[in-house]
Biotite code that builds the C-alpha atoms (Angstrom):
import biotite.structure as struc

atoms = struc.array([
    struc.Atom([0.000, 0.000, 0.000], chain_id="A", res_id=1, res_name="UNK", atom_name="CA", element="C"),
    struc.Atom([1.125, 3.253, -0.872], chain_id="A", res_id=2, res_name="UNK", atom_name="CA", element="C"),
    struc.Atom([1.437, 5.491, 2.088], chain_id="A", res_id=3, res_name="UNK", atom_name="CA", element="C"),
    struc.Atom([-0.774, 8.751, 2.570], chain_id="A", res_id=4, res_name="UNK", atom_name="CA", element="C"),
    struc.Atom([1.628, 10.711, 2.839], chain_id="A", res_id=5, res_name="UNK", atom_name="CA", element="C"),
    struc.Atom([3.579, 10.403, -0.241], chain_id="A", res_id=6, res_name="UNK", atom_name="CA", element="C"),
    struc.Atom([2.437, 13.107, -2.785], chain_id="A", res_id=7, res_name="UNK", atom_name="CA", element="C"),
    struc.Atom([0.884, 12.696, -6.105], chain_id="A", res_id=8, res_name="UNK", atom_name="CA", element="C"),
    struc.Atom([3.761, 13.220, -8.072], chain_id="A", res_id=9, res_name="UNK", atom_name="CA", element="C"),
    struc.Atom([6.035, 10.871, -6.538], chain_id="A", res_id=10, res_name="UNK", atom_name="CA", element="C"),
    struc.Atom([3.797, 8.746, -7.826], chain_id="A", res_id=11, res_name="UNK", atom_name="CA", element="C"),
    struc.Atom([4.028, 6.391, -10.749], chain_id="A", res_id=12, res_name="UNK", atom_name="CA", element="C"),
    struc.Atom([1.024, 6.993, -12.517], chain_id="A", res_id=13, res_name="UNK", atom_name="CA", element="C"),
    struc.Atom([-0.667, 5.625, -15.843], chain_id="A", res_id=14, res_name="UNK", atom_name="CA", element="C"),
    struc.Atom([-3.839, 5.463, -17.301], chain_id="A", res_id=15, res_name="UNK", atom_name="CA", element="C"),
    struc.Atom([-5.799, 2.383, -18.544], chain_id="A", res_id=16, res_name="UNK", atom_name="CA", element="C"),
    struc.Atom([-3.660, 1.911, -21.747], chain_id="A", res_id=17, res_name="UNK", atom_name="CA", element="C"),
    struc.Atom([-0.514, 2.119, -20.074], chain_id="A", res_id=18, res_name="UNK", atom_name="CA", element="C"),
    struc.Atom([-1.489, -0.572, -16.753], chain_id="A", res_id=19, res_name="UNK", atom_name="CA", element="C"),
    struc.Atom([-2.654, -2.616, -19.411], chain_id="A", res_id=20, res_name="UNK", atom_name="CA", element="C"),
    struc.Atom([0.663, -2.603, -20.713], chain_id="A", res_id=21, res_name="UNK", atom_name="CA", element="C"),
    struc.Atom([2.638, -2.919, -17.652], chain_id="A", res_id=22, res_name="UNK", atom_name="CA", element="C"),
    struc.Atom([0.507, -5.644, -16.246], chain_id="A", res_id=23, res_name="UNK", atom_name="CA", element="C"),
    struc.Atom([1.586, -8.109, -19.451], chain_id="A", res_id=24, res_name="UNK", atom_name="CA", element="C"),
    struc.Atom([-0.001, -6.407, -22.219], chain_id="A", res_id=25, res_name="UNK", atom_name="CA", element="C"),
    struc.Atom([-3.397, -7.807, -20.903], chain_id="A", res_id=26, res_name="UNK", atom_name="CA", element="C"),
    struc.Atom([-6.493, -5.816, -22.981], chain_id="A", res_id=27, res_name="UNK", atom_name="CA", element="C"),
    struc.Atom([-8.363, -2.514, -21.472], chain_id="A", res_id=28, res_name="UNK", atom_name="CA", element="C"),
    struc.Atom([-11.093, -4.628, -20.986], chain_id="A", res_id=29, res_name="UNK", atom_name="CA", element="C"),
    struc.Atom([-9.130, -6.981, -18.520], chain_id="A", res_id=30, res_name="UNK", atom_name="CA", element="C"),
    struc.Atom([-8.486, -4.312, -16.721], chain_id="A", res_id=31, res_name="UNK", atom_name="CA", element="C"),
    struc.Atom([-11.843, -3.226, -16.458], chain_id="A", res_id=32, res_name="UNK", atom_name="CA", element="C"),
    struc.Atom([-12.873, -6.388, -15.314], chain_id="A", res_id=33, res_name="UNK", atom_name="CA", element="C"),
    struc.Atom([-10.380, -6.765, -13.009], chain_id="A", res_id=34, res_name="UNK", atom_name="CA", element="C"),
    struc.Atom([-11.712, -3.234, -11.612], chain_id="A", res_id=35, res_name="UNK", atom_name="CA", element="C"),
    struc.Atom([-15.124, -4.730, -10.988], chain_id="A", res_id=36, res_name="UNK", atom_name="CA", element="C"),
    struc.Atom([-14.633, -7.833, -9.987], chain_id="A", res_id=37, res_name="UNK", atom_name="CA", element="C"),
    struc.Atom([-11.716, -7.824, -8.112], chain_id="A", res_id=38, res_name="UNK", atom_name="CA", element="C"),
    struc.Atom([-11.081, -4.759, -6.773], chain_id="A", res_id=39, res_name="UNK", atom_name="CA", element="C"),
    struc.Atom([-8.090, -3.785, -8.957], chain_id="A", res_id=40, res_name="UNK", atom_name="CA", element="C"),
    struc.Atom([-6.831, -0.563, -7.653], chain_id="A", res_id=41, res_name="UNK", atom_name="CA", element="C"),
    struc.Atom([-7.992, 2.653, -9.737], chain_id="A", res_id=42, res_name="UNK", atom_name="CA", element="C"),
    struc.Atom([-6.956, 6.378, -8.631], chain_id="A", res_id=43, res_name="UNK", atom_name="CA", element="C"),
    struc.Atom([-9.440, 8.798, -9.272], chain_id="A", res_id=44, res_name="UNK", atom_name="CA", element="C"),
    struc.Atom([-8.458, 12.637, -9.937], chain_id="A", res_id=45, res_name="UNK", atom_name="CA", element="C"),
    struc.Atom([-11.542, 14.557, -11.032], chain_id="A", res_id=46, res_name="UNK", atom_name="CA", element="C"),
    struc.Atom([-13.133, 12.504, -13.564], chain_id="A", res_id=47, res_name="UNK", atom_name="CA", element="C"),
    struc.Atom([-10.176, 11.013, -14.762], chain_id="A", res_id=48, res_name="UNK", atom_name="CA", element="C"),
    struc.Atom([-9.232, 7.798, -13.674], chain_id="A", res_id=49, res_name="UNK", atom_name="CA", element="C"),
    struc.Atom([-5.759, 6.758, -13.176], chain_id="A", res_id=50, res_name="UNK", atom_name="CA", element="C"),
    struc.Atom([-3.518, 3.980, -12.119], chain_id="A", res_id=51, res_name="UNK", atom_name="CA", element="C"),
    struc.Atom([-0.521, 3.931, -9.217], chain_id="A", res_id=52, res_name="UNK", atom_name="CA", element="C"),
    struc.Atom([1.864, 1.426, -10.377], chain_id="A", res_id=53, res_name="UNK", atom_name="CA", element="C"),
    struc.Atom([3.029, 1.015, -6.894], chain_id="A", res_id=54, res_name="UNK", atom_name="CA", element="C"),
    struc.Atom([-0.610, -0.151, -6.012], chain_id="A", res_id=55, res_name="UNK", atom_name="CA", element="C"),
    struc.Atom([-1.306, -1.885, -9.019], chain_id="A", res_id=56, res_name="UNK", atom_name="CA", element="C"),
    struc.Atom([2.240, -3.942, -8.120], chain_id="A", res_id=57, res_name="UNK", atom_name="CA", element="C"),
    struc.Atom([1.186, -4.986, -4.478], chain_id="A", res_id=58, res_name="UNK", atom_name="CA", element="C"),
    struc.Atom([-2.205, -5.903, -5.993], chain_id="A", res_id=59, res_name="UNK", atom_name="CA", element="C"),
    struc.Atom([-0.732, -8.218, -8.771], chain_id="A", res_id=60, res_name="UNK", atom_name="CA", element="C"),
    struc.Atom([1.308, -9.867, -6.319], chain_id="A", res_id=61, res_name="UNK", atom_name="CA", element="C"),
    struc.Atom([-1.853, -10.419, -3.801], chain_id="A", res_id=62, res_name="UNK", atom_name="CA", element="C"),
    struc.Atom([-3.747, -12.134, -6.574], chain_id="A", res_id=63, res_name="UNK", atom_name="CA", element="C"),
    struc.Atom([-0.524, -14.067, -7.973], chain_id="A", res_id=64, res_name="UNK", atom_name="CA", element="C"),
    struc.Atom([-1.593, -17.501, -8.480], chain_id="A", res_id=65, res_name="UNK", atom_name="CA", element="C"),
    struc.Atom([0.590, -20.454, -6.931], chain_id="A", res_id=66, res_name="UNK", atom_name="CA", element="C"),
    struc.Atom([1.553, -22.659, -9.609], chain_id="A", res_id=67, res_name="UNK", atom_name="CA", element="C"),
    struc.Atom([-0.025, -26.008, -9.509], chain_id="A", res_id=68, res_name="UNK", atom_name="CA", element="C"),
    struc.Atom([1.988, -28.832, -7.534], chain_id="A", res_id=69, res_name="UNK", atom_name="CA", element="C"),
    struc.Atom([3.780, -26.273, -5.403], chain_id="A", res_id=70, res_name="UNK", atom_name="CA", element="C"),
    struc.Atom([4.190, -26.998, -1.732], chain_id="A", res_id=71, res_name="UNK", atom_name="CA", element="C"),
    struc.Atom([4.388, -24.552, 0.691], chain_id="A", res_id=72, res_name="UNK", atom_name="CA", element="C"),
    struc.Atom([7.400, -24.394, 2.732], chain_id="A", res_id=73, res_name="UNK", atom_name="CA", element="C"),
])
C-alpha cells in the first residue's frame, strides 16, 4: 500500500492503456474487469481515472496464483 503521505507526483502513474501494458499487455477490458470484480486498484483525480503502479504492483502480487503442484514451505 502506498502510504498517505507520499504526494501525487512521486507517484508512478498511468492510465488504462498504459497498466494494461505494464501488467503483461493484458487488454483494457481486462483491466476493467479486473476493476469490478476484483477490486483492482484505480486512482481517481476529477473525472479522470488513473492507475498507481506502486498499487497496481502490491495488488498483482496479492492475486498471484501459486503454480499447480507447489508446496508450501
Amino acid at each position: 500500500m502506498v502510504p498517505a503521505n507520499m504526494k501525487l507526483t512521486d507517484r508512478r502513474i498511468t492510465d488504462k492503456k498504459g497498466v494494461a501494458c505494464y501488467c503483461g499487455n493484458v487488454t483494457t477490458r481486462c483491466i476493467d474487469h479486473w476493476r469490478t470484480k476484483r477490486d483492482f486498484p484505480p486512482l481517481k483525480i476529477g473525472r479522470v481515472t488513473r492507475f498507481c503502479l506502486d498499487e497496481v504492483d502490491a495488488w498483482l502480487e496479492a492475486n498471484r496464483e501459486k503454480p499447480s503442484g507447489s508446496t508450501a514451505a
